[in-house]
C-alpha positions in Angstrom: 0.0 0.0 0.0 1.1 3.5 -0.9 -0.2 6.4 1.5 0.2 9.7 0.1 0.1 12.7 2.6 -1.2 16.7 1.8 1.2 18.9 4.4 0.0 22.5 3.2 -2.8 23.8 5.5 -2.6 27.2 3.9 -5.6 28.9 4.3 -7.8 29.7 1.7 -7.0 25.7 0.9 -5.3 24.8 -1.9 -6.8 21.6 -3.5 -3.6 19.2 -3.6 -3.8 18.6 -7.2 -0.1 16.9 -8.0 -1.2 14.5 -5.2 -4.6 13.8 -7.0 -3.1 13.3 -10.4 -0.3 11.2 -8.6 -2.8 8.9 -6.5 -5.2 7.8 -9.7 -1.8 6.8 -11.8 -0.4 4.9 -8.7 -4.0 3.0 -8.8 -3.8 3.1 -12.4 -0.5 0.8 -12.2 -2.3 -1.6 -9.7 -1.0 -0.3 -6.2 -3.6 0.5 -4.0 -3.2 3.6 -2.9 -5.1 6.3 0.0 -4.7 10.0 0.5 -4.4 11.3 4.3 -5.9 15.0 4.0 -4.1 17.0 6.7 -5.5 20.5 5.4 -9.2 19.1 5.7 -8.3 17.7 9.3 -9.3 19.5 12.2 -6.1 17.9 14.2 -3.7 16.7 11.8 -1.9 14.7 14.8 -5.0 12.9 15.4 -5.7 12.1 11.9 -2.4 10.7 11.7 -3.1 8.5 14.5 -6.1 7.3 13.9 -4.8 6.7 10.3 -1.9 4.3 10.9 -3.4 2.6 13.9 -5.5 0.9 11.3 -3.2 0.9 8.1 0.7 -0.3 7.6 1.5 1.2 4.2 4.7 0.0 2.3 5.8 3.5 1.3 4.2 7.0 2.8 5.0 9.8 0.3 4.8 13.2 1.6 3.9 16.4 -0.5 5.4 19.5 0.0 3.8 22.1 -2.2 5.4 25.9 -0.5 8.8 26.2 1.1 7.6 30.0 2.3 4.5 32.1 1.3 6.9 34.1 -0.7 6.4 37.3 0.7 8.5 40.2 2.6 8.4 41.0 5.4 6.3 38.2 6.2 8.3 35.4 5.0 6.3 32.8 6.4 8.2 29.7 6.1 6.7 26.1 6.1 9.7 23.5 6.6 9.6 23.4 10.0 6.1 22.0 9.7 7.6 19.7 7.1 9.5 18.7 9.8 6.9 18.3 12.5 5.0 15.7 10.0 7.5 13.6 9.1 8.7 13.5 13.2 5.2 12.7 13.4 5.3 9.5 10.6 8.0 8.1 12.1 6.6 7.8 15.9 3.6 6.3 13.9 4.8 4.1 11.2 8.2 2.0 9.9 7.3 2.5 6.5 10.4 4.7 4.3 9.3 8.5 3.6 9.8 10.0 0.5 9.0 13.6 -0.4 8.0 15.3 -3.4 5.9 18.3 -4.7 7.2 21.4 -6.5 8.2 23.1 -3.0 10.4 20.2 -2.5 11.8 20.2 -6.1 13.1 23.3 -5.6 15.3 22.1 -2.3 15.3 18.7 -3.3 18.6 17.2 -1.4 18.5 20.5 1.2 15.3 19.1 2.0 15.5 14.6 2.5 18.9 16.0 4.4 17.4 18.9 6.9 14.0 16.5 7.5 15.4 13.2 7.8 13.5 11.7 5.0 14.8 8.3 3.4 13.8 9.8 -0.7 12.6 12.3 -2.4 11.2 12.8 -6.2 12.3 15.7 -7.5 10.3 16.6 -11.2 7.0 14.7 -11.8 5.9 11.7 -9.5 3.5 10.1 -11.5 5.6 7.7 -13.5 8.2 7.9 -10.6 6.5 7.1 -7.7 5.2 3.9 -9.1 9.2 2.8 -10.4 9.5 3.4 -6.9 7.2 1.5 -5.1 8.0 -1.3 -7.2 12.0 -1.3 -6.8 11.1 -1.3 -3.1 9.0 -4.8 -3.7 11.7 -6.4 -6.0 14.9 -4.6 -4.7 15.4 -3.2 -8.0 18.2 -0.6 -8.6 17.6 2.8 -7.0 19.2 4.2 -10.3 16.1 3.3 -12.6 13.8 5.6 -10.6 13.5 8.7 -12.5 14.3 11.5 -10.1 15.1 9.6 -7.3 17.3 11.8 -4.0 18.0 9.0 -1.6 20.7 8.0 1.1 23.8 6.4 0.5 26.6 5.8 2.9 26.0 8.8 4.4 25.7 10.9 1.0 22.7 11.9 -0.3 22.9 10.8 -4.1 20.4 12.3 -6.9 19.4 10.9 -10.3 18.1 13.0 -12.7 15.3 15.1 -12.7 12.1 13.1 -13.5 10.9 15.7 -16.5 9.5 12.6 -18.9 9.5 14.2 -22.6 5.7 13.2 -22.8 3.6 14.4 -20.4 -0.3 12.4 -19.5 -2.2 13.3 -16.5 -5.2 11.4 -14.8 -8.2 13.3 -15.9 -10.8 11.4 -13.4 -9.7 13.7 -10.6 -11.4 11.8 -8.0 -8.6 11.2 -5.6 -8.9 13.7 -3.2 -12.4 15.9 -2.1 -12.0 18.4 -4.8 -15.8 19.3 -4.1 -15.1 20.9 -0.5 -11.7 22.3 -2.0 -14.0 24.1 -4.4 -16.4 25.2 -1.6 -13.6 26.3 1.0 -10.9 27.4 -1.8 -12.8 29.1 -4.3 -11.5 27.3 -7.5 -10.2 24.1 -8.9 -6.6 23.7 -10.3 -6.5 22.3 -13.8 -2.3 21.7 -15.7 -2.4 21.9 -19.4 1.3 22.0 -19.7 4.2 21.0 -17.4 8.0 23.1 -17.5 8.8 26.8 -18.5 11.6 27.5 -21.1 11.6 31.4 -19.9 14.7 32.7 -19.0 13.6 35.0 -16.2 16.5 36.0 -13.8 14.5 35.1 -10.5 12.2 32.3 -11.1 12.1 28.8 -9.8 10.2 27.1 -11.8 13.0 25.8 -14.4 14.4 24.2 -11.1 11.0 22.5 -10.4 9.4 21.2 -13.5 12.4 21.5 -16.5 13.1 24.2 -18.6 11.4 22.2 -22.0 7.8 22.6 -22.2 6.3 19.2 -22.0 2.5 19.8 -23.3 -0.3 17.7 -22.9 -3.1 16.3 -25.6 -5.7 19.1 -25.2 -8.0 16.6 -26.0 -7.0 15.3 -22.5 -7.2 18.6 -20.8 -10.7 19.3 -21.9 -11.8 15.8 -20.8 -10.1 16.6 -17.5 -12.6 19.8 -17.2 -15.5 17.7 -18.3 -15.2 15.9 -15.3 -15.4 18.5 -13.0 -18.1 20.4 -14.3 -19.3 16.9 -14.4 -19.7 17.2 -10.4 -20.4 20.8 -10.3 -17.1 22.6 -10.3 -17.4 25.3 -12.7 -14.8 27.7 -11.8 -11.3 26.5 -12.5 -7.4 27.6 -12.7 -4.9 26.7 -14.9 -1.6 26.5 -13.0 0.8 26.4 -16.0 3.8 29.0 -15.3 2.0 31.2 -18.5 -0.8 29.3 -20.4 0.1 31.1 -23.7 3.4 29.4 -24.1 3.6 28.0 -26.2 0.8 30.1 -28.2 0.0 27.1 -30.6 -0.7 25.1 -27.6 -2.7 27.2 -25.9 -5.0 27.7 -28.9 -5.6 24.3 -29.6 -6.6 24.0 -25.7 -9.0 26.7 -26.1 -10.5 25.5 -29.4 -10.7 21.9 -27.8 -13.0 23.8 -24.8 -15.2 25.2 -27.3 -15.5 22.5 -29.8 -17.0 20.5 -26.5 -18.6 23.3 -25.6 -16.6 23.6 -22.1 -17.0 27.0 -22.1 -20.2 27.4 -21.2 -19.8 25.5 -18.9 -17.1 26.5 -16.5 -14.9 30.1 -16.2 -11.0 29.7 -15.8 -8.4 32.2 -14.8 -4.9 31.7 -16.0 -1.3 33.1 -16.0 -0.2 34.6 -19.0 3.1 35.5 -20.5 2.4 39.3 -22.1 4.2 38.0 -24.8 3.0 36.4 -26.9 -0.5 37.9 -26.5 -3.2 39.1 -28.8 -6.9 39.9 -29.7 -7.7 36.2 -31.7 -6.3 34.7 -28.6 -7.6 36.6 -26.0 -11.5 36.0 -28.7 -10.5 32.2 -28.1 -10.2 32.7 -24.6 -13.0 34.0 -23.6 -15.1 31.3 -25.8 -13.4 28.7 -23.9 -14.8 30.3 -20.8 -11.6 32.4 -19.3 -12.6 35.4 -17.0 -9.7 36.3 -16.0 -5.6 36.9 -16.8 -3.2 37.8 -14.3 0.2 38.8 -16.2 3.3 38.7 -15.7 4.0 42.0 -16.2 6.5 42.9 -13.1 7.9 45.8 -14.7 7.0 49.4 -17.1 10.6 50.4 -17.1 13.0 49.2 -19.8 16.0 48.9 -17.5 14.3 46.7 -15.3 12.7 44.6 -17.9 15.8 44.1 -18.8 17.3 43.0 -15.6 14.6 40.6 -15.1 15.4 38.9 -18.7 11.9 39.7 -19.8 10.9 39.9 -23.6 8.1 42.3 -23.8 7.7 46.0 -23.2 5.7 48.5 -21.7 3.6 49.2 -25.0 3.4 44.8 -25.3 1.9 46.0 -21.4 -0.6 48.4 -23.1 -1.8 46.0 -25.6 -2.5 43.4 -23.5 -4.7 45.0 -21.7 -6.8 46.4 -24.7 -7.3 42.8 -25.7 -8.7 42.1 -22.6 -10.8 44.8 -22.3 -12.3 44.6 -26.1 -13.3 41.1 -25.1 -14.7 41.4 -21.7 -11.4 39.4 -19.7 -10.6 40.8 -16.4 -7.2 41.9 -16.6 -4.1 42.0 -13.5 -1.0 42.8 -13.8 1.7 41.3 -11.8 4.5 43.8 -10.6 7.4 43.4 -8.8 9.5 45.7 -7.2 12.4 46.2 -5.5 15.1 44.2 -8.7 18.8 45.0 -9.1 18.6 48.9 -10.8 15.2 49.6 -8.9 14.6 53.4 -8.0 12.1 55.3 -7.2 12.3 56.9 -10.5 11.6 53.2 -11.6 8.9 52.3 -9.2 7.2 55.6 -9.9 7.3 54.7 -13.9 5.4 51.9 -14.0 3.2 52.8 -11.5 2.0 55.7 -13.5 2.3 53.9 -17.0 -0.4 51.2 -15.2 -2.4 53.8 -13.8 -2.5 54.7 -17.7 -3.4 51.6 -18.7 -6.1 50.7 -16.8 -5.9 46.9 -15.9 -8.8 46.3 -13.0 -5.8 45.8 -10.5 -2.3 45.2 -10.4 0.0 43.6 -7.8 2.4 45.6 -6.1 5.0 42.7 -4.8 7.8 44.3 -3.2 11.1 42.1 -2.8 12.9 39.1 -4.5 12.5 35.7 -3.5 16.4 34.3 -3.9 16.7 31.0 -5.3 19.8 29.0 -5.7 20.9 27.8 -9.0 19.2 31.4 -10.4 21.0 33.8 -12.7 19.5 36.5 -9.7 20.5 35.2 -6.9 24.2 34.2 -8.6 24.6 38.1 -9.7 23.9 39.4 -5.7 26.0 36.3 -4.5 28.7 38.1 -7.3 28.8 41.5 -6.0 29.2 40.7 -2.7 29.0 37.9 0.5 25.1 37.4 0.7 25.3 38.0 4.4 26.6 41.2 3.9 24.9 43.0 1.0 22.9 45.3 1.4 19.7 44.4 -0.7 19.6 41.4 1.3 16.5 40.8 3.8 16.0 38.0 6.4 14.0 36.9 9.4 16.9 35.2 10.4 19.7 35.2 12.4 23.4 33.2 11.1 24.6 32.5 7.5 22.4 33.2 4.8 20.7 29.9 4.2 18.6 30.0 1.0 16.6 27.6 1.9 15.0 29.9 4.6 13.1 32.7 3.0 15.7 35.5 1.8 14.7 38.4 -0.4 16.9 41.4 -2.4 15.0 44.9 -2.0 17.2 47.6 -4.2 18.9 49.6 -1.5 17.9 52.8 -3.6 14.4 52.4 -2.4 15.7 53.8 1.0 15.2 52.1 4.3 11.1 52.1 4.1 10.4 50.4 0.9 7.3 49.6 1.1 6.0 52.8 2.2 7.5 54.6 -0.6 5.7 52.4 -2.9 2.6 53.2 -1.2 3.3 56.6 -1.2 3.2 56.4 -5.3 0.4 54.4 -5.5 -1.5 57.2 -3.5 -4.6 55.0 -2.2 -5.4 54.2 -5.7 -8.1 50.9 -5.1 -6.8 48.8 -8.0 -3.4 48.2 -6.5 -2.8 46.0 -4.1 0.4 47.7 -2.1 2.7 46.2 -0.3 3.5 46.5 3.3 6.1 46.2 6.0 6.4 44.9 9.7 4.8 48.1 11.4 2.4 49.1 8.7 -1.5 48.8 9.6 -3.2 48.7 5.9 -5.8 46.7 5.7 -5.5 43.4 4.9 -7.9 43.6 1.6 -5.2 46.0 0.2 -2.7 43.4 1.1 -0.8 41.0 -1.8 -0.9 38.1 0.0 -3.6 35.5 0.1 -2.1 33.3 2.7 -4.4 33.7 5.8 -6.1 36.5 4.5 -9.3 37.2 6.4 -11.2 39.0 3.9 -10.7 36.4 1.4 -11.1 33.5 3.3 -14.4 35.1 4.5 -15.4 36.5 1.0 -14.9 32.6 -0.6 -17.1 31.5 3.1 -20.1 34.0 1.6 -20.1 32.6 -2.1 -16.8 34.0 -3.9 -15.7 32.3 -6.3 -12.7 32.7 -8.7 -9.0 33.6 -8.9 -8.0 35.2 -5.7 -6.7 38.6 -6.9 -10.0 38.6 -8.6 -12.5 38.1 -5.8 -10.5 40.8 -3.4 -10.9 43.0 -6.8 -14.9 42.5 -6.9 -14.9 43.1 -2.3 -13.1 46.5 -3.0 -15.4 47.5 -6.0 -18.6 46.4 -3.2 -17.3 48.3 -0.3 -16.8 51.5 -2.4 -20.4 51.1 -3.8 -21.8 50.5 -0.1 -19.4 53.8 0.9 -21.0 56.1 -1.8 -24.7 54.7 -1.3 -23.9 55.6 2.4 -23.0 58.8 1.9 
C-alpha cells in the first residue's frame, strides 16, 4: 500500500492537485493507494493517528507544495512544519518517507537532508512514484527511478530530474475531495502544460518542472474539465507558469474547450506571459470560458525589464490590456519591485504607465524571493558575500541559508520600501500595495492570500474565482456601499 500525505494547511485551501493526479496513476499501475488530508483535518496529529493505527502502508509519500509564502516581510516559512510531520510518521509508522511536490523540487537534497526523510522525487511523481514503489518490492536498482534523491553511505545521491518528454495526466480527478476544496478554496486547479523554457532572472520554476515545455493532448485537458463540471465545479485555474506558451498550444486548448462546448460550462483564470498575447487569442479565450488573466507584467521600465530577462515592453503591457478589455477578460497585472537597478524613478514609472493603462488591478509585490541555482541570486551572491549585501533581507539570524526565505529589496528604495511604494500608489483601489512589519493597511489591500481574512471570508459568503479577482470584486462592493452611504 502507498499512502500519500497533503502537508500544506494554507488557508484559503489549496486543492492538492499533483497528489490527486499522482494517486489515480499509482491506482492506475495496480498499487492500492489512500490520500491522508491534513489540510481538511481539524487535528492533523490525530488524523495521523487514527490513520496508521489501522493501516501499515509500504511507502508514505509526503507532498510538499510551498517552502515559504513568498512574501517580505512576512516570509512565512513552512519547513519546520515539514519537519513536524515527518517526526510525526516516524513515531507512527516503519514505512520509508519519500517527499516530493514542487516546494520540494526546488530544495530537493536540502530538504530529504534537513527532515530526515529516506527519498525524495524531484520533477513529476507520477511515473516515478510507481518505479519506486516497485523497486522497493523487488529490490530493483535505485538508479532506474527517475528522479530519485535517496541516502547512501552517508551521502545523499540524486538521479536525474524526473521531467518525462511526454507528459499524460489522470483526468478522473477523483482522488482527493475536490468538491469541498471548491467550496472552502474558491476554485479548482487544472495543468495543461508542465515546465517553462523562460529565462527570467528570479524564477524557480525551471528548477521545479524543466526548462522544456512538455504539453499535454488538449483533448486530454478538456476531458479533465468535463469531469469537473461533471460534479459541479465550474470555476477553475490553470496552474501552467504562463498558459500562452507556447501560443499554438494554448490555442488548440481553447479551441478543444469550445469544440466540446466547455466554455459554457465552466470560467477559468490563468497566467499569462504578455508576450506572446493578442486579440484572436484573448477571442478564443474567452469562448473557452476564461474570465480572467493575471500577467506577468513585473515591470514598465526598460531597464528593469531588462534585468529581469523579460521579452516584452511597456507598450506589449498596453496592448494586453486592450485585448482584454475589447473582449470582456478581467485583466491584472503582476509587478514586482524592488530588482537590481530599482529606484524610485523606476517604481514611480510603472506605477503611472499602469495607472494609464487601466488593468482592474495590479500587484504591487515588493522584494525578490532568492533561489539558488538562479541567474538573480548568482549576480547578488557576485557582488558581494550574501550575508553582507545590502539588498539582502532575512528573518533570520546566522549565515544566509537559501533555503529559509531571503529576499533582495534595491537599497535605492531607502530604508522604508514599502511605504515609498505606497506613497506612489496614493490610495489608488486597483493596486494591491505592499506592506512592511509596522504598517496597519488593511488586509484587503494586502498581496498576500495566505491567511487573509477577507478572502477567506469572502470565498465563506459565495466568492468564487481567482484570488486577486474576488479581493478585486470586495473592494469594488465596499466602495459602492461607501458612496450609497454617503
Amino acid at each position: 500500500m502507498l499512502t500519500l500525505i497533503n502537508t500544506n494547511r494554507m488557508k484559503p485551501p489549496i486543492a492538492p492537485i499533483g497528489l490527486d493526479y499522482l494517486a489515480t496513476a499509482a491506482r492506475a499501475a495496480g498499487i492500492e493507494t489512500d490520500v491522508v488530508d491534513l489540510c481538511l483535518a481539524g487535528d492533523p496529529g490525530q488524523t495521523l493517528t487514527d490513520y496508521f493505527a489501522r493501516h501499515t502502508p509500504e511507502l508514505v509519500g509526503i507532498s510538499f507544495r510551498n517552502v515559504d509564502d513568498c512574501f517580505w516581510p512576512g516570509a512565512g516559512w513552512f519547513v519546520p512544519e515539514l519537519e513536524s510531520v515527518v517526526a510525526g510518521v516516524r513515531d507512527r509508522c516503519d514505512a520509508p518517507i519519500v517527499l516530493g511536490g514542487v516546494g520540494f523540487s526546488i530544495f530537493a537534497e536540502d530538504l530529504v537532508q534537513k527532515v530526515g526523510a529516506d527519498f525524495g522525487v524531484r520533477g513529476d511523481g507520477e511515473q516515478a512514484l510507481v518505479a519506486l514503489v516497485r523497486a522497493i518490492r523487488s529490490r530493483a536498482c535505485w538508479d532506474e527511478v527517475p528522479g530519485l534523491v535517496r541516502r547512501r553511505r552517508g551521502a545523499i545521491r540524486s538521479n536525474p530530474p524526473a521531467w518525462p518528454n511526454e507528459i499524460s495526466l489522470p483526468t478522473a480527478r477523483d482522488a482527493i475531495d475536490n468538491r469541498t476544496y471548491f467550496e472552502r478554496g474558491g476554485q479548482i486547479g487544472v495543468e495543461t502544460r508542465r515546465g517553462c523554457n523562460r529565462p527570467c532572472a528570479y524564477c524557480a520554476d525551471p528548477l521545479a518542472k524543466g526548462s522544456r515545455l512538455r504539453l499535454r493532448d488538449p483533448r486530454e485537458v478538456a476531458a479533465e474539465v468535463a469531469s469537473l463540471a461533471d460534479r459541479g465545479i465550474d470555476v477553475l485555474h490553470l496552474c501552467d507558469s504562463e498558459f500562452n506558451l507556447p501560443r499554438a498550444h494554448a490555442i488548440e486548448v481553447c479551441d478543444e474547450l469550445i469544440r466540446r462546448r466547455l466554455g459554457d460550462r465552466v470560467r477559468w483564470y490563468a497566467y499569462l506571459a504578455v508576450v506572446p498575447f493578442d486579440t484572436d487569442l484573448a477571442r478564443r479565450m474567452r469562448r473557452a470560458g476564461c474570465a480572467g488573466i493575471n500577467f506577468t507584467a513585473d515591470s514598465a521600465n526598460a531597464a528593469m525589464l531588462s534585468a529581469y530577462r523579460h521579452p516584452h515592453r511597456r507598450e506589449d503591457l498596453s496592448e494586453a490590456v486592450r485585448a482584454c478589455r475589447s473582449e470582456g477578460i478581467a485583466v491584472m497585472l503582476d509587478l514586482l519591485f524592488g530588482g537590481p537597478g530599482e529606484t524610485a524613478e523606476t517604481v514611480a514609472e510603472t506605477i503611472e504607465f499602469v495607472r494609464a493603462i487601466g488593468p482592474d488591478c495590479a500587484g504591487a509585490a515588493l522584494g525578490i524571493r532568492l533561489y539558488p541555482g538562479t541567474p538573480l541570486a548568482g549576480r547578488i551572491a557576485a557582488q558581494c558575500p550574501l550575508d553582507r549585501h545590502p539588498g539582502v533581507h532575512r528573518g533570520y539570524e546566522g549565515p544566509v541559508d537559501l533555503l529559509r526565505p531571503t529576499f533582495y529589496v534595491s537599497p535605492a528604495l531607502g530604508e522604508r520600501p514599502a511605504a515609498l511604494v505606497r506613497e506612489l500608489i496614493a490610495g489608488d483601489p486597483r493596486f494591491f500595495a505592499p506592506v512592511d512589519a509596522t504598517s496597519a493597511t488593511a488586509v484587503s489591500s494586502q498581496y498576500n492570500y495566505s491567511e487573509n481574512r477577507v478572502l477567506i471570508e469572502a470565498i465563506a459568503a459565495g466568492a468564487r474565482g481567482a484570488y486577486w479577482d474576488i479581493l478585486r470584486r470586495f473592494r469594488q462592493a465596499q466602495a459602492l456601499n461607501g458612496r450609497g452611504a454617503g
